[in-house]
C-alpha positions in Angstrom: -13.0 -6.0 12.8 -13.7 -7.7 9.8 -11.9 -10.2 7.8 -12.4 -12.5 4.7 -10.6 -15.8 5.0 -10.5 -18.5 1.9 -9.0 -21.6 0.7 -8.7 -20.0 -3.3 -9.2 -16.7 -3.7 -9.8 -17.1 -7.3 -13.0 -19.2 -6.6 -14.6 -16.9 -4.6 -14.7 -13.9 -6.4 -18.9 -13.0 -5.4 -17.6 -13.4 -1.8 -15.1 -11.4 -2.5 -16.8 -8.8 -4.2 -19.5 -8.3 -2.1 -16.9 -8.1 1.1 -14.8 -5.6 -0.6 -17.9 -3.3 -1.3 -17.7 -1.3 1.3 -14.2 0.1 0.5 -13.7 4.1 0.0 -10.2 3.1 -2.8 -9.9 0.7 -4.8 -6.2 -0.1 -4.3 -5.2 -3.5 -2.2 -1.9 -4.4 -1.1 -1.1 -8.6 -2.2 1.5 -9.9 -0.4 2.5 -13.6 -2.5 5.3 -14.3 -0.3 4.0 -17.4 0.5 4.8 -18.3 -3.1 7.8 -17.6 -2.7 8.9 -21.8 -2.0 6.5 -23.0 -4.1 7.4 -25.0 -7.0 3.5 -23.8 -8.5 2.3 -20.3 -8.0 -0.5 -20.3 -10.2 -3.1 -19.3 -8.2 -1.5 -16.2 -7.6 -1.4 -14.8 -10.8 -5.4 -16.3 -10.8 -6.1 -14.3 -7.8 -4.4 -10.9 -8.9 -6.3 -11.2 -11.9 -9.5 -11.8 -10.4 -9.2 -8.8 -8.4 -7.9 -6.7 -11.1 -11.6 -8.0 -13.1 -13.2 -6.4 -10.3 -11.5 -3.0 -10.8 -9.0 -3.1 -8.3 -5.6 -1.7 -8.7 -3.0 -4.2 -7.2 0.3 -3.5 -5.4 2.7 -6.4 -5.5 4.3 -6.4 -2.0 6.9 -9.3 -1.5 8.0 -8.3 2.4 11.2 -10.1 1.9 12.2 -7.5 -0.5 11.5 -4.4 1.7 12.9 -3.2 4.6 10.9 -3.2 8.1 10.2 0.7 8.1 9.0 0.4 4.3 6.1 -2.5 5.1 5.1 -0.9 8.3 4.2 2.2 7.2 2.6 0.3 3.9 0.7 -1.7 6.8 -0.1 1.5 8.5 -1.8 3.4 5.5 -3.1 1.1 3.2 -7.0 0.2 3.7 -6.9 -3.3 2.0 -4.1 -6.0 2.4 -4.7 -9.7 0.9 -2.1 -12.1 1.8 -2.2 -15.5 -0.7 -1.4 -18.8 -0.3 2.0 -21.2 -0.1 3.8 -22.2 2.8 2.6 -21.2 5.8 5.6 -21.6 8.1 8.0 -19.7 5.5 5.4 -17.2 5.3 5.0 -16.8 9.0 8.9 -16.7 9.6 9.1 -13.9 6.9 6.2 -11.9 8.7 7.9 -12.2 11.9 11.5 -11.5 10.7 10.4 -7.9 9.5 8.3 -7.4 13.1 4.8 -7.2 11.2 2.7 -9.4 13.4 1.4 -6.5 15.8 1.0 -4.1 13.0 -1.2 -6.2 11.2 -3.0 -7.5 14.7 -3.4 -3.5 15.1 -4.5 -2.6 11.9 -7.2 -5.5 11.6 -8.3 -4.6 14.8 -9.0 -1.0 13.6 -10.6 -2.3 11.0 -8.6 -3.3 7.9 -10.1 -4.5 5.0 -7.7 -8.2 5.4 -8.3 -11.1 2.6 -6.2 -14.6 3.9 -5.9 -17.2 0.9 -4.6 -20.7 2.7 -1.7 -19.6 4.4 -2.7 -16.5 4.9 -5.9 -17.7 6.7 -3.7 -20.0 8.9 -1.6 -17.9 10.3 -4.9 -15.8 11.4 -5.2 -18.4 14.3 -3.5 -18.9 17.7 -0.8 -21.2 16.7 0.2 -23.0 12.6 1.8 -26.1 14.2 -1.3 -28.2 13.1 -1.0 -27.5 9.4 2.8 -29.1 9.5 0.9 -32.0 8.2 -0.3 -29.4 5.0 3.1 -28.0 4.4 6.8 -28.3 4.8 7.6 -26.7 8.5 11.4 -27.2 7.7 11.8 -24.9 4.8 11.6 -22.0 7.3 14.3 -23.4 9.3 14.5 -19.9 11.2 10.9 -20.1 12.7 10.9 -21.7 15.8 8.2 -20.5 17.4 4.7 -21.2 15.4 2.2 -18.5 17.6 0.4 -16.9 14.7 -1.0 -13.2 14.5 -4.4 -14.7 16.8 -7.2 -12.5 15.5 -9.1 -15.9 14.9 -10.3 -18.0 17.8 -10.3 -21.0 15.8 -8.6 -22.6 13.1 -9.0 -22.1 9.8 -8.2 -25.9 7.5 -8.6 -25.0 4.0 -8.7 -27.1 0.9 -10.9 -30.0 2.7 -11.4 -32.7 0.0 -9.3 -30.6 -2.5 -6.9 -32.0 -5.2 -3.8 -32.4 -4.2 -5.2 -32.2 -0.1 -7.1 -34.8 0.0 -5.0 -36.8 2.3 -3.3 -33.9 4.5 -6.6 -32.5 5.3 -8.1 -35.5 6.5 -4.9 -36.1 8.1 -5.2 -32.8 10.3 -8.7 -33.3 11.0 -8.3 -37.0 12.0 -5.2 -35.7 14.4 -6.7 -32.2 15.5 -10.4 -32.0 15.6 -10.6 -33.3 19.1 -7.1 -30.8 20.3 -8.3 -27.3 18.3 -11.6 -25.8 17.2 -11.2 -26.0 13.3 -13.1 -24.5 10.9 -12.8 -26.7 7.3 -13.5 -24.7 4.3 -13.3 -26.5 0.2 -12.1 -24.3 -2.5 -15.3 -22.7 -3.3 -16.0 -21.2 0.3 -14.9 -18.4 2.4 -15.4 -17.6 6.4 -16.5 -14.4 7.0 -14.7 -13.2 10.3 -16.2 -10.1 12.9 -16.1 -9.4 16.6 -19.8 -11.5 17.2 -18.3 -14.8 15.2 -18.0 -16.3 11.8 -20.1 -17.2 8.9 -18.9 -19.4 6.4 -20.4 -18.4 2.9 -20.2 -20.9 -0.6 -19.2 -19.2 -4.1 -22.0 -21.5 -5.6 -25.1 -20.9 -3.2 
């Protein structure tokens, strides 16, 4: 098991590159429903074309515009699956209302190549309550319970000291750091994720 897990995926692209090395295809599946409630999605379209600079062929996959069967066996086959940033509670309520949580647990457990921008780092860990303080729990008004795919013992707080964060991240740390182990990451880092721990690597060094 082996997972890559990033505030901005567009500013690490060496992490990235050198993570997504050891892939046999070249093809990765980008879930941006996260975006979907987001009033700026620009780092999106940043991250699909960073990948895209690194020769990758990229499969738009919005899982609230496929069917349960569809994403499963999509989940099932695919070797590379990066899920970006936005909300993490809308994103987590639209994972959970097509059954995907165990899949993916499976699959990253077999050893999927997984990529987690913001919210899709969060939702790694046991439970997303603590980034309410990040994001907007109401706008998933469906999800009402916040247990996350837990493939992460700890958890992930991205954006630390990052325009617009500044004050919701110091917010969760000042109100979590003593309750949950988390692991802060800025924009130009990434935690590298295996079964002996986690390394946290920076774009710049």
């Amino acid at each position: 098991m082996e997972m890559l897990l990033m505030s901005y995926l567009a500013g690490t692209e060496s992490i990235t590159k050198k993570y997504l090395s050891k892939m046999v295809s070249n093809k990765i599946v980008f879930i941006p429903t996260a975006g979907n409630v987001e009033p700026y999605t620009g780092y999106i379209d940043e991250g699909i074309g960073m990948l895209k600079s690194l020769g990758y062929e990229v499969e738009i996959l919005d899982i609230t515009k496929f069917d349960e069967t569809y994403l499963k066996d999509k989940f099932l086959k695919t070797e590379c699956i990066c899920i970006s940033g936005g909300n993490t509670f809308y994103l987590l309520q639209e994972i959970k209302r097509k059954n995907l949580v165990e899949v993916l647990l499976k699959r990253i457990k077999e050893g999927l190549f997984y990529i987690g921008e913001s919210a899709g780092a969060i939702i790694m860990s046991e439970n997303i309550e603590y980034s309410q303080m990040m994001d907007d729990k109401s706008i998933a008004s469906e999800l009402d319970d916040y247990t996350g795919v837990n493939v992460f013992d700890h958890y992930v707080l991205p954006h630390i000291g990052e325009y617009p964060f500044e004050e919701s991240t110091q917010k969760i740390l000042e109100n979590y750091q003593d309750k949950i182990s988390l692991v802060a990451i800025n924009n130009s880092e990434a935690i590298l994720v295996n079964d002996s721990g986690y390394t946290i690597y920076n774009e710049s060094c």
